[in-house]
N, C-alpha and C positions, 0 to 999 in steps of 0.2 A: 504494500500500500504506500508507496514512493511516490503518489500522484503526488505535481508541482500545486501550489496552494494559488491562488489569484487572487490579488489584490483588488481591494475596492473600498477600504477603507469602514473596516468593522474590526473589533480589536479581538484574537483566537483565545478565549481561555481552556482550551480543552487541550488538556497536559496526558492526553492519550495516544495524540497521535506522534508518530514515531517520524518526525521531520530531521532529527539530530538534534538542531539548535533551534529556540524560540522562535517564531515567527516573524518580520522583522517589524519595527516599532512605528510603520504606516498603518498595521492592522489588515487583519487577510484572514481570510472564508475560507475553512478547507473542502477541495472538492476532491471526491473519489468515484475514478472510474472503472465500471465493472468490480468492486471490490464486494469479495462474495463472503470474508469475515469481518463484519464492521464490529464495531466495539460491543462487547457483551451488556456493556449497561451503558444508556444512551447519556453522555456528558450534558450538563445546562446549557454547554452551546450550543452542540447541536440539536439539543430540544427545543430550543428557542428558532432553530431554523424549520421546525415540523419535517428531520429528514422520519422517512418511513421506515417501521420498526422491523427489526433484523428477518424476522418471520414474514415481512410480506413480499419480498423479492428483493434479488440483487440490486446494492445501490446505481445510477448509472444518470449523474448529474453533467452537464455543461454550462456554463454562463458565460454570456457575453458581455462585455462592460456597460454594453446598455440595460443589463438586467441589475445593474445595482441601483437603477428609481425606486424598481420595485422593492429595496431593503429602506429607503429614505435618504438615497447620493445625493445631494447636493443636483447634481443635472438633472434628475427626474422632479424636478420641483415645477407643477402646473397653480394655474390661480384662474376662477370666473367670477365673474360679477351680478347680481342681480342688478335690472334698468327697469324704472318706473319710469314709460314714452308720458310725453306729456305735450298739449299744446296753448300756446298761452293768446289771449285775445280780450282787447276792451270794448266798452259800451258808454259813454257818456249822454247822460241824461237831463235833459237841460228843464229845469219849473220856469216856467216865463208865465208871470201874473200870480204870484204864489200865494200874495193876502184872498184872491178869491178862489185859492182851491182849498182853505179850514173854513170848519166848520161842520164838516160832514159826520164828525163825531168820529170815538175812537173806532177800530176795526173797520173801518173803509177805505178801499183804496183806488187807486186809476193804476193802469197797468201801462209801461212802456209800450210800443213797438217790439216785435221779436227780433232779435238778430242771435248770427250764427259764430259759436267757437268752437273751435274743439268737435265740429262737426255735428256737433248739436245745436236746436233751437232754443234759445233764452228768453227771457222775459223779466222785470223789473219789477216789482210794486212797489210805488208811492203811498204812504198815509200820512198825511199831513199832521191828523190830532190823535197820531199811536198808532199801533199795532191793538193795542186792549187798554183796557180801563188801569194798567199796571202804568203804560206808558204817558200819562197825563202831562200834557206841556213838552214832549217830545215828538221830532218827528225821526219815523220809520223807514227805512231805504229794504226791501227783501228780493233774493234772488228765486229764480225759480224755473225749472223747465220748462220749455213749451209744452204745455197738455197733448200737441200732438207727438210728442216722443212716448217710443216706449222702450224696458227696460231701466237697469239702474246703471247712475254717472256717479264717481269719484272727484270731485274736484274743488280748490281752493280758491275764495275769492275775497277783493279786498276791496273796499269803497273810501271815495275819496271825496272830501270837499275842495271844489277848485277855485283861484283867485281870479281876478279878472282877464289875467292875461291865460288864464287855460291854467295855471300850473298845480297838483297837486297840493296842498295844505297839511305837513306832519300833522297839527294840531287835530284835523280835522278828517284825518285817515284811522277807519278801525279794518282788522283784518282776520281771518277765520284763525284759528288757533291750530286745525289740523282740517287733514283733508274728510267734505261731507258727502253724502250722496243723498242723490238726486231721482225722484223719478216725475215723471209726467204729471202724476194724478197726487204727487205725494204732499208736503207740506214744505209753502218756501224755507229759505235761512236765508239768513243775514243779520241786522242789529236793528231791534226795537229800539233801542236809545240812539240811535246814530245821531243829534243834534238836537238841540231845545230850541224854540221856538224862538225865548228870548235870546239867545245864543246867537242867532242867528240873524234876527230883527237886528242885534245892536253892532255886526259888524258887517260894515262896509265890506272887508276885504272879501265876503263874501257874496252880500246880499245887495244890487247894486240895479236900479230902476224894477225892484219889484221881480226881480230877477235870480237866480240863483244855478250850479250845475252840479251833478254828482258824476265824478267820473267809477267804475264796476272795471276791475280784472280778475279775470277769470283764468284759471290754470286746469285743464282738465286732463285728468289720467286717459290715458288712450291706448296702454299695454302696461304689461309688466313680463320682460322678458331674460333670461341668462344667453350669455356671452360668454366667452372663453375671454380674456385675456394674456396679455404678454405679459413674461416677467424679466423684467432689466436682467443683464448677463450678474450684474453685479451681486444679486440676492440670489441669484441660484449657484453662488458662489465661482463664479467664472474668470479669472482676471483675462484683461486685457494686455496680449503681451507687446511688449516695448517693441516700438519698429526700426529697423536698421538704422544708423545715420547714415546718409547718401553720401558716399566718397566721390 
């Protein structure tokens, strides 16, 4: 049993096999071929390798260097990724004449125009004096499916009050906390409290000839898919070797 040992870099503690001298200090896998009396009791090494027990046949192993991924080499090192596909899309919502749309009382609303994100149909509702009788002296901005969609949608959305020249407002921006789902028939989201009346009466920077706009972004899930990815040479332990200098 003089079979040569191959190298791959696993460290031999099995002080059976009759090599002469220790194995050398890279670490190395003993393999034997054809060897028809393998060792009477199976060493921790090689039980750690699941070689197959004396009784069930001649041992008769070969490796290639590319079989040492499959022990955890360094080169056999793979990586994938989970991908949430998403597509992102806005909607600005402009109230022109906004003192004569309260009054209608809480839970009433006037509904945007539908437009399309993320390949689905949207819709807006406006309530001037709440969402509910909770929401008193606030107004209500909520998103919503088009009633003609069906199925259920994943997806994040943030509403914004904007200044006169279009621009969003931090103050004035609230935004989902995580991603909601959406169906046709179901019940909108968005923020019952999205602005107060007085809030809004008393600044110009928003409220300007009776005027006011909400800008709506919407981010909608539209897959969730794995990927393989590449792993830099440098993590699957690879160096990079130096290049000649050019005489």
């Amino acid at each position: 049993m003089n079979a040569p040992p191959h190298t791959i870099g696993v460290d031999c503690s099995c002080h059976r096999c009759t090599l002469g001298d220790r194995v050398n200090a890279a670490a190395t896998i003993i393999v034997y071929k054809n060897l028809t009396t393998p060792h009477s009791t199976p060493t921790p090494f090689c039980r750690s390798l699941n070689f197959p027990s004396p009784a069930a046949a001649p041992l008769s192993y070969s490796m290639s260097n590319s079989s040492a991924s499959s022990l955890g080499g360094a080169c056999g090192m793979s990586a994938s990724a989970i991908v949430a596909k998403a597509a992102s899309g806005s909607h600005v919502l402009k109230i022109d004449g906004y003192s004569r749309t309260t009054g209608f009382g809480a839970g009433n609303f006037i509904t945007s125009r539908s437009f399309k994100v993320g390949g689905r149909r949207w819709c807006l509702r406006y309530y001037p004096d709440g969402c509910d009788c909770n929401c008193n002296g606030w107004i209500s901005i909520l998103l919503c499916l088009d009633p003609s969609e069906t199925g259920k949608v994943r997806a994040l959305y943030k509403m914004s009050l904007l200044d006169q020249q279009g621009y969003p407002v931090a103050s004035g921006s609230r935004e989902s906390s995580r991603c909601r789902t959406f169906t046709g028939k179901g019940e909108p989201r968005g923020f019952c409290q999205f602005v107060t009346k007085a809030g809004l009466r008393d600044n110009r920077r928003y409220l300007k000839d009776d005027t006011f706009s909400v800008k709506c972004d919407i981010t909608v899930v539209t897959g969730i898919v794995t990927e393989d990815v590449v792993v830099p040479a440098a993590q699957r332990g690879i160096k990079k070797e130096a290049e000649e200098p050019v005489v």
